[in-house]
N, C-alpha and C positions, 0 to 999 in steps of 0.2 A: 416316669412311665415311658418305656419303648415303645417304639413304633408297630413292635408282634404284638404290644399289651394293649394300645391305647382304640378305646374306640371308634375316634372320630377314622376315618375312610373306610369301617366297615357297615358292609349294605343292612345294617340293623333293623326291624322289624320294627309302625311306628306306635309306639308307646301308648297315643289314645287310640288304638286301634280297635282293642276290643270292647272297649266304652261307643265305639260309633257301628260296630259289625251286632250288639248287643243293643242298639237303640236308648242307652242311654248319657248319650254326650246329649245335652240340650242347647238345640239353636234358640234364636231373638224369638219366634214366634212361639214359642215351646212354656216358654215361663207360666206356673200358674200362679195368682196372686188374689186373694177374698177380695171379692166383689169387682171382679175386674171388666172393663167396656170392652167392646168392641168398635172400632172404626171403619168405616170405609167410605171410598173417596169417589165424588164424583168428577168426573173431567170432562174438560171443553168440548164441541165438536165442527169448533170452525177455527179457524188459522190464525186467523187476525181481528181485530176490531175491539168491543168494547162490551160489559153486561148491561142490558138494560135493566132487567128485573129477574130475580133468582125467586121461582113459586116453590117455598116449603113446606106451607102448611099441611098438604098431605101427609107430608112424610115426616112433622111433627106430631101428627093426629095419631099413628101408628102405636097403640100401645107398647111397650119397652123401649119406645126411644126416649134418651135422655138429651140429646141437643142436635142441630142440624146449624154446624157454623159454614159461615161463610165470610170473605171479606166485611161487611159489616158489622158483623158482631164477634168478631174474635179479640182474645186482649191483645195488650199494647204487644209492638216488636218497636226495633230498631228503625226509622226512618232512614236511613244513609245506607250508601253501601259497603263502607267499611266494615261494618260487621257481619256482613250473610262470606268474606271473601274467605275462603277457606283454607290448608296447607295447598289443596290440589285448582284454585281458581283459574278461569285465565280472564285476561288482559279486559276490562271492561265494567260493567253492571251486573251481578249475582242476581240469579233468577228471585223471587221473593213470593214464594206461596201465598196465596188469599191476600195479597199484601193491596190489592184496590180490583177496580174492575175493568183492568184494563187485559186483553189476550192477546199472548206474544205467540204461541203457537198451540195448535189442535193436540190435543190430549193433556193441556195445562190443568191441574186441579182446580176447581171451581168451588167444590164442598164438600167437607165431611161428615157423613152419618156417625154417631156412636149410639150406641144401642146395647140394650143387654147382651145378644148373642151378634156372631156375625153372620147367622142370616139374615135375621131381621133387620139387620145395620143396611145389608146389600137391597134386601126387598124396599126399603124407606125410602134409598138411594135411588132406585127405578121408578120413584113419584115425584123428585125432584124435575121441574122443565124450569128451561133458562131461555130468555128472549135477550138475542143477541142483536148488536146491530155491528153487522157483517163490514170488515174491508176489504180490498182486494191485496190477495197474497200472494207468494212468491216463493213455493220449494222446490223447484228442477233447475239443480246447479247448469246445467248443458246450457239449460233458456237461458240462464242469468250471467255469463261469462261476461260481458261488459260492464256488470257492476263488482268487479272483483278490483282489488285493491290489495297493496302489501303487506302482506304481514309481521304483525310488531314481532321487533324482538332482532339481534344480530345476526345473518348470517354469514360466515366465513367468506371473506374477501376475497373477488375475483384474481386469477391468477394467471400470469402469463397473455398472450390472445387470445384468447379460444375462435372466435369468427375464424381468424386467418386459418388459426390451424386445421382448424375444419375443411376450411377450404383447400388447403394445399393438402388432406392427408388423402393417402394411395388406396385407403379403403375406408369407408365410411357407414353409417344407417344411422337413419330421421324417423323415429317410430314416438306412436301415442301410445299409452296406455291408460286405460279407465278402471277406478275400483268401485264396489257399492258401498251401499250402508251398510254395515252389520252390527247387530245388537248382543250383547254380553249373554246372554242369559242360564247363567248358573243354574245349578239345580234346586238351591233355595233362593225362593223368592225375599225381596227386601221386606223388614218385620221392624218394626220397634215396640216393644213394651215398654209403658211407664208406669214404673212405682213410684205414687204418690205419696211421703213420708208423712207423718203426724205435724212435724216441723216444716212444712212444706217443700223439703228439699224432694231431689226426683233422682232414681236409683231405675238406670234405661238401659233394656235390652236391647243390643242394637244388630242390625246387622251390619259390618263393616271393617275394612285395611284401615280404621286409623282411630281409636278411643279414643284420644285427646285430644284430637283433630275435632272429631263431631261433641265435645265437651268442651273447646273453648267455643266451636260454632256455635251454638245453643246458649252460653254462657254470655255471647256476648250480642247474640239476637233479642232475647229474654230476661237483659239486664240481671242474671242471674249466679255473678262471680261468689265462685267458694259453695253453690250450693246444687249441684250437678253431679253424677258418678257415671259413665259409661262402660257398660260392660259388654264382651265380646268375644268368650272362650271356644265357642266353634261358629266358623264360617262355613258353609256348603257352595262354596264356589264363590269368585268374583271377579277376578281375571281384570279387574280394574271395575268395576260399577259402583263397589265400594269404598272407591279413592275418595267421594265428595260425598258430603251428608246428601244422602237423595229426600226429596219432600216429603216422603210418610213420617220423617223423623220431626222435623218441628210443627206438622202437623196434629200428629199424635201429643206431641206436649203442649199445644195452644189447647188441645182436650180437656187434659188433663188439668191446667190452671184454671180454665176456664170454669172443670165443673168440679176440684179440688177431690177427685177420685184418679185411680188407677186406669188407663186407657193402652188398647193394644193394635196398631193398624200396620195391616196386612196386605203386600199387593195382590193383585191375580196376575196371571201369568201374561195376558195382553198389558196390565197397566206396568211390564218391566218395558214394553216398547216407548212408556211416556218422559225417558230422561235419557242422557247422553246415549253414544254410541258410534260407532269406529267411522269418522267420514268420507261419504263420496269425494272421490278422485277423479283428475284427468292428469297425466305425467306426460311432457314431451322429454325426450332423449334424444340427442345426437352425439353420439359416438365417431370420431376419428384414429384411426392408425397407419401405422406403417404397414407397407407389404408383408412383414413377418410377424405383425401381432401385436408390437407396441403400440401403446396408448400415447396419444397424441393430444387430444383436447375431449372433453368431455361435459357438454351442455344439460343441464338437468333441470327442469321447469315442472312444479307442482302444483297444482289451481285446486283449493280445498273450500268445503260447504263450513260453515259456521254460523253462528245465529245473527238475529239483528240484536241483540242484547251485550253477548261475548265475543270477543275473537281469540279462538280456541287454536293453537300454535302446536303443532308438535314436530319431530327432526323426521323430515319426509328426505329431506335431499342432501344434508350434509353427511351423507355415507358415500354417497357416489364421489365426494373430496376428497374422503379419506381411507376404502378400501384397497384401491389399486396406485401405483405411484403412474403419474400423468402430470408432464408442467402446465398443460391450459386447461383450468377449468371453470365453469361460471355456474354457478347456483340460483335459482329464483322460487321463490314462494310468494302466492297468492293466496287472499281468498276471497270469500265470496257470501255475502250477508245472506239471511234469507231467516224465513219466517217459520224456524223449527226450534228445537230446543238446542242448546252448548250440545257440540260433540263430549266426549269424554275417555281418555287414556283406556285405551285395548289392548290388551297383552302384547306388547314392544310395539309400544304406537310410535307410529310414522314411520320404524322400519319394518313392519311386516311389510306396511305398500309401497314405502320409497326402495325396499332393497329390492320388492319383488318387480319392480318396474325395471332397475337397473341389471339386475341378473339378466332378466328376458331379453336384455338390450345387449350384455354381455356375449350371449349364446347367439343372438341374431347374427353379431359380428364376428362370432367364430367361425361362423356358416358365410359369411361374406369373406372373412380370409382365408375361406378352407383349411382350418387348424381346429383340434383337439380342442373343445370346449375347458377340459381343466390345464391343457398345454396354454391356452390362452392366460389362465390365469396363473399357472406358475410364470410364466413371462413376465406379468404385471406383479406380481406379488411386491408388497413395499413393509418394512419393519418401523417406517416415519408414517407418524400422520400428519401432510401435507396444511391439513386442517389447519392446528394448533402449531407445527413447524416444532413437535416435542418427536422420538422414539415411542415406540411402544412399552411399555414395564415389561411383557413378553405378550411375542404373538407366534403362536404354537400351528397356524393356520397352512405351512405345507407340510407339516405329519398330519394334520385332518386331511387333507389332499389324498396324501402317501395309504394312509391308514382306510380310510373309506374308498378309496377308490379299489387298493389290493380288495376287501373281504366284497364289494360289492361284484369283482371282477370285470372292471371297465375297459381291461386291456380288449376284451372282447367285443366289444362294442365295434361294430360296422359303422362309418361314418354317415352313411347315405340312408337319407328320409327314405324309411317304408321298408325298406332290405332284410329287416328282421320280424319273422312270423313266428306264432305258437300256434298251429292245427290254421283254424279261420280267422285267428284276432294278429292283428296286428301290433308289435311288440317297439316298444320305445324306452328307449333309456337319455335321461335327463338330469342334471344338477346342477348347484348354485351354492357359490358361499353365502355364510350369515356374519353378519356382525353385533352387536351393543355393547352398551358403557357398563364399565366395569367402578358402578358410584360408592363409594361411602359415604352414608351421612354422620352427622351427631347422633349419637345413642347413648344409653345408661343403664346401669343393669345393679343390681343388688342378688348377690349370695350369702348365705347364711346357714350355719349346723347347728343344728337345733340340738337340745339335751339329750336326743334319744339318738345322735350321731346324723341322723339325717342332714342332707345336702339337699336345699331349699334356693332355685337361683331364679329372680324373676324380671320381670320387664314389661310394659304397656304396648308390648307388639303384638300382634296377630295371628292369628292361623288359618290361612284361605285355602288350605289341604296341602299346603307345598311341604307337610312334613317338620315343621317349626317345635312343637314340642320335643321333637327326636332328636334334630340335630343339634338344640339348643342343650340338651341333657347330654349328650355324646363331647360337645365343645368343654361342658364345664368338668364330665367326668375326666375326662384328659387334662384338666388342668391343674386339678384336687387330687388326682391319683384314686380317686373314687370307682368301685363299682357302678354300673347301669342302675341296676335294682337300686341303690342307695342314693339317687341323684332323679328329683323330679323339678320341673319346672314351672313355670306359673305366667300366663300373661292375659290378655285383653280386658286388663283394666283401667281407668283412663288414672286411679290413684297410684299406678305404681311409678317405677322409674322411668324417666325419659324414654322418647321411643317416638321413631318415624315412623311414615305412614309404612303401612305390606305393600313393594310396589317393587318396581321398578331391577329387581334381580339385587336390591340390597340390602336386603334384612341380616344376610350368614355375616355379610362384612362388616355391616353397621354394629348392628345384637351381637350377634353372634362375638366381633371384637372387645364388646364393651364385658358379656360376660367371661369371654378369657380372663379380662384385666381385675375383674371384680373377684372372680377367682384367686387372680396369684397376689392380689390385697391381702386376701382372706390367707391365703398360705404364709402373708406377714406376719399377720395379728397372731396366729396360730403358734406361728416360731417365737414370736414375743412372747406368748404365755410358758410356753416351754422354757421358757431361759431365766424365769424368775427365778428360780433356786440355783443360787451359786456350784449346788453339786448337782448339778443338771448336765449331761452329756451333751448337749446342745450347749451351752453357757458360749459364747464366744462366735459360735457358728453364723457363716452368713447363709442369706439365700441360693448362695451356689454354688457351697457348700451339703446343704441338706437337699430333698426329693422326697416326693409322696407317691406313695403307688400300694394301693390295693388295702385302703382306709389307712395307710399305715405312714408314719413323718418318719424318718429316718436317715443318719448320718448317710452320704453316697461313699465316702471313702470306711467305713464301719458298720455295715447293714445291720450286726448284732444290735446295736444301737439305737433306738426305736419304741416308739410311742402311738399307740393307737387312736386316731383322730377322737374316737366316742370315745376313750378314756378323759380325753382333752374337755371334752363339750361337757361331759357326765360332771367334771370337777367346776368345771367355769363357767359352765350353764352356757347358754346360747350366745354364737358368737356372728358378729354380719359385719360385710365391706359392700361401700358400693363404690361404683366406678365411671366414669364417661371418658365416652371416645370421641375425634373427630378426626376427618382426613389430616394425613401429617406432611412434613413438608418433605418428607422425601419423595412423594408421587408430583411437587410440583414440577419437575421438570420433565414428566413423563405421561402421553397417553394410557390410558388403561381400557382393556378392553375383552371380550369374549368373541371368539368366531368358531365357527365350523363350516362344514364340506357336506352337501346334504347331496344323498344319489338316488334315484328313484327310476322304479320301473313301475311302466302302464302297459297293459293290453286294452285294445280297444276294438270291439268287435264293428267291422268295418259296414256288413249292414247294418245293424241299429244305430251306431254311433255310441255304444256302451262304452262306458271307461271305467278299469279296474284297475287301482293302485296295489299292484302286487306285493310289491318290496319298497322299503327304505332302508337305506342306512346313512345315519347321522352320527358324525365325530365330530366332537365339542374340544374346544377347547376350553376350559374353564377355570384354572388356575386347579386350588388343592380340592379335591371332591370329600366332603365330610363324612357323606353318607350317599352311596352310589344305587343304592336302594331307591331312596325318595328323590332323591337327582333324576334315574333314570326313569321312573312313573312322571317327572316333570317334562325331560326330554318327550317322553311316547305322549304324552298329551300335548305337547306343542304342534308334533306332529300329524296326529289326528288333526286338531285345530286347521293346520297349513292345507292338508287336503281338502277339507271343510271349505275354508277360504278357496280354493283353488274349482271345487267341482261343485258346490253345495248352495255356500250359502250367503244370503242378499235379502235384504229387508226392501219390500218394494211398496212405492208411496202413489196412492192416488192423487197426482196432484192437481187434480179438480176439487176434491177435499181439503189436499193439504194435510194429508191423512196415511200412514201404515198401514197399509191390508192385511198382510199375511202376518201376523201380531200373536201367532200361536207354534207349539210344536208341532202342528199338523200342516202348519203351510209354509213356518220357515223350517227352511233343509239343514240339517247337519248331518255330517257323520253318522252311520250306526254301525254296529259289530259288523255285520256283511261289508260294509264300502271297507274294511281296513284288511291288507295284507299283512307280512312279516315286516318287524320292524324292529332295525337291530342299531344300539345305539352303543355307541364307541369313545370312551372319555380317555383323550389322549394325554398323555405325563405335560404337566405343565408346571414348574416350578416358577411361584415370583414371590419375592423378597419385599417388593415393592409397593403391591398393591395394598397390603395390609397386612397386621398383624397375622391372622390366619391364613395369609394367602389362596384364599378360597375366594374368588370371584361370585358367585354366583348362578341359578339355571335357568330360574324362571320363564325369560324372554326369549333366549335364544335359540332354543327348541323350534319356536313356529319360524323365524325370521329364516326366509331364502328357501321353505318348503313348495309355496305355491309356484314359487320360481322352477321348481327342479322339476315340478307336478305338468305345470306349464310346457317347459324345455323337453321333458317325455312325451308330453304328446305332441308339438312338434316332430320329431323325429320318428313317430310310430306310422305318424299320417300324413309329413308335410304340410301340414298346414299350420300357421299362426293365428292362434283367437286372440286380441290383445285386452279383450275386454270379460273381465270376471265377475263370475263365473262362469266357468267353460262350460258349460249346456250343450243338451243334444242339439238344438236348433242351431246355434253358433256353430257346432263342429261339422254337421249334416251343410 
């Protein structure tokens, strides 16, 4: 198949599309099942301390309630913590639902109603009173800086001086930066259905980035090896919430054993505020150069919230090592206990706020060497990561420069804060590179033609909207020589082939690899069959020798020659290969990675303090784009996202409570259709050889990463002034 014929890098339309515009893709909470419960969950309402007595009997009294569990009466789990730890845990003690009656933080589950309906579940739930005996707690990171401590885990080795250099460079800036909480919150809320089998096995709706993740979790909380299926065909958003079994899930199945029925529990929209979420920051930066721009030393110190149970880790500051080439640099991470719940992985965690820290810091210093914010960084530009002391497999990062800067038009850009107006708003132009890791994990995948010719390829991976059934049918029809229409795909089941968690921007390189290979297995077997007969015009042929394209196997030096796949399948009935990948060793001597060039323009009406993000444009570098369609709906949603981050949105805690206030869409801020201008995203040629089989890195993360920076860096320059602390609010700006 050529590259005019072959699917993959055309923007193709995605496959379950009209299944979800038609309302019938079914999510977790959607399943109907005979005689099915409903759940719901009561939660704590204080921080700390312990339960003295949980009063149920009202809300046992309740006609159609069938049970009201709590720590005391639920069946057996796992004692230890080796079994709640999950693919995505961190470092520590795994939270443990109803697991005794001890409260680690305010909005911890206490109890579950199940009941015939879920109103009636929710109305039971509101006769539930719990007598607490209170201790004193502790969630405002600021207050609690002196109890912060290192965080596990390596980070990249000091290099060079940095003190001295700092000291001796000809230009310098010592700035903080602070970020909030912010909470995930999709558009479907987290659901699990459990079907209770006759044989007591359990068949669960889940909502979730990882089937076999939350089916060994379960498996091995519930003593329940071999008799578990988790299913997971559509997700409605998760941007990471979904990375770790959240508590409705083994709550609903203590239900379920407990009362040998079918149970289904559902959050509301405040109980997605009661588990992980992107944590508060404070970032010092000190930056040093030379009088012309060079990076000299570069100090990066990160102080992060985490619970008193986990210490939750993510790469806040080893980008500021590895972005720019600089010999002194010194890295530090903290964090900081406190009496909330585990943070948890948010779309390109630790670089949305450790890049957006060091961009601001970048720009601060271009303003302090009077130089050209992207002059500054083609200056620094480096093709080594310092980090690791490997190359890049390719870093495509000054044609993202070259590329968004021409179509944004930044030649025109006046350097000096305030200088440029539209009518009465003041006009600022601002940007920032991105970066993240360009990972492969282990994957596995199974294809198979069925009798009727069809091309069947599946895998126990995910789809949290990034377009996964599309591009995964687009990878294999390029590799079978298959039509679209002839090639469907199949996943979110925890029985199928191997398969990591939906995460992290490597699903296309993980899956996505495994089913090329599973593919061109299957084009083995295929050429096997064909060669059994000695007067077979194949007889002899190797694989590269013969080529498929357009259901059809055929000689490449003799195209007369040729055999139609569904003839193949019709004689020899259904044929399957499966395959697994893992990182190979040609990437070991090589960084990998994804960047771009993010440009942004703000008007800010200078009475009110209004900010309008006009324009973006983002160039990506991204390796091979498979599908620039659902790539680019990934890019523009990062985006949104970034602005969000940047003007929006903060989850804010009473911490007299110990408590979330704003725990709805009406009081936390996001983005809507009016906050979003033009936005024009730009996937620059990136050929690598190296990073995988398909050479397709990934999009996921790198969309939001260095947005809020650019968002930042514009208003700056529109108004002169620096907010370092996000979100930028009217009162902050005023």
């Amino acid at each position: 198949m050529t590259a005019e014929t072959s699917p993959v890098g055309k923007p193709l339309d995605r496959v379950d599309g009209p299944l979800k515009v038609q309302g019938q893709a079914q999510y977790a909470g959607e399943f109907s099942l005979p005689g099915l419960l409903y759940g719901s969950v009561v939660n704590s309402t204080i921080a700390r301390g312990h339960i003295v007595h949980i009063h149920t009997r009202a809300a046992e009294a309740v006609p159609g309630v069938e049970l009201v569990l709590t720590h005391e009466n639920r069946p057996p789990v796992a004692g230890y913590d080796k079994p709640y730890e999950d693919d995505d845990a961190a470092d520590g003690s795994p939270f443990r639902p109803l697991f005794n009656d001890r409260i680690l933080y305010n909005g911890q589950p206490v109890a579950l109603v199940v009941a015939e309906n879920l109103e009636l579940a929710r109305y039971a739930g509101s006769l539930i009173t719990v007598e607490y005996e209170k201790e004193d707690h502790a969630t405002d990171l600021m207050a609690n800086l002196e109890q912060m401590h290192e965080a596990p885990g390596d980070l990249p080795e000091s290099r060079g001086h940095t003190q001295q250099a700092l000291k001796n460079a000809a230009v310098k800036v010592e700035v903080e930066y602070t970020t909030p909480v912010e909470h995930h919150n999709p558009m479907e809320p987290h659901a699990s259905t459990v079907h209770y089998l006759v044989d007591g096995k359990l068949e669960i709706h889940d909502k979730t980035q990882g089937v076999q993740n939350c089916m060994r979790y379960l498996e091995d909380v519930f003593d329940m090896k071999g008799q578990i299926r988790i299913l997971s065909p559509y997700v409605g958003g998760a941007f990471g919430s979904g990375l770790r079994p959240q508590y409705q899930l083994p709550l609903a199945v203590m239900a379920a054993l407990k009362l040998k029925r079918s149970v289904r529990v559902t959050f509301k929209r405040q109980q997605m505020f009661t588990f992980g979420y992107r944590p508060r920051s404070v970032q010092r930066l000190a930056l040093g150069a030379s009088r012309d721009g060079q990076l000299q030393a570069i100090y990066h110190q990160a102080i992060a919230q985490t619970s008193t149970f986990e210490d939750f880790t993510e790469q806040e500051v080893e980008w500021s090592g590895m972005l720019y080439k600089c010999p002194n640099v010194k890295l530090d991470y903290q964090l900081v206990p406190l009496d909330v719940y585990t943070p948890l992985d948010m779309r390109a965690p630790g670089a949305t706020i450790g890049v957006y820290a060091l961009e601001c810091a970048m720009d601060e210093l271009a303003y302090a060497a009077n130089i050209d914010p992207v002059e500054l960084r083609l200056k620094n530009f480096t093709a080594h990561n310092a980090n690791e002391d490997k190359p890049y497999s390719s870093k495509a990062l000054l044609e993202c420069y070259e590329q968004g800067a021409e179509r944004f038009g930044w030649s025109k850009r006046s350097m000096q804060p305030r200088s440029m107006q539209d009518g009465h708003q003041l006009v600022g132009w601002g940007m920032a590179s991105g970066v993240w890791e360009a990972l492969q994990m282990p994957a596995s995948a199974k294809a198979c033609i069925d009798a009727t010719g069809k091309l069947v390829v599946s895998s126990a991976t995910t789809d949290i909207g990034t377009g996964t059934y599309t591009v995964m049918a687009q990878i294999a029809a390029e590799a079978m020589g298959f039509p679209m229409e002839q090639v469907e795909f199949k996943l979110g089941d925890s029985s199928m082939s191997e398969a990591p968690l939906q995460g992290g921007s490597f699903t296309v390189s993980s899956v996505g690899s495994a089913v090329q290979k599973a593919c061109l297995e299957l084009r083995r077997k295929l050429l096997d069959t064909v060669q059994q007969s000695p007067a077979s015009p194949f007889s002899g042929k190797t694989l590269e020798e013969i080529d498929f394209a357009d259901g059809w196997l055929f000689v490449k030096d003799d195209p007369e020659q040729k055999v139609k796949l569904t003839d193949i399948a019709a004689e020899s009935g259904a044929m399957e290969a499966e395959a697994s990948v893992k990182p190979g060793e040609e990437r070991d001597g090589y960084t990998t990675g994804t960047h771009s060039a993010v440009f942004v323009e703000v008007k800010v009406d200078e009475d009110t303090g209004m900010v309008k993000v006009s324009r973006v444009v983002s160039a990506i570098a991204a390796g091979r784009i498979v599908n620039p369609k659902t790539a680019g709906n990934q890019i523009i949603g990062g985006v949104v996202w970034g602005v969000g981050q940047a003007l929006h949105e903060e989850t804010q805690m009473d911490h007299h409570l110990g408590r979330f206030m704003n725990h709805s869409f009406a009081e936390y801020h996001i983005p809507v259709q009016a906050d979003i201008g033009d936005i024009d995203v730009i996937f620059v040629d990136e050929h690598d050889e190296i990073v995988n089989a398909l050479g397709s890195k990934g999009v996921g993360e790198i969309g939001i990463v260095g947005v809020a920076a650019a968002v930042s860096n514009a208003i700056f320059h529109a108004t002169g002034k620096r907010v370092r602390d996000l979100p930028i609010t009217l009162d902050k700006l005023m």
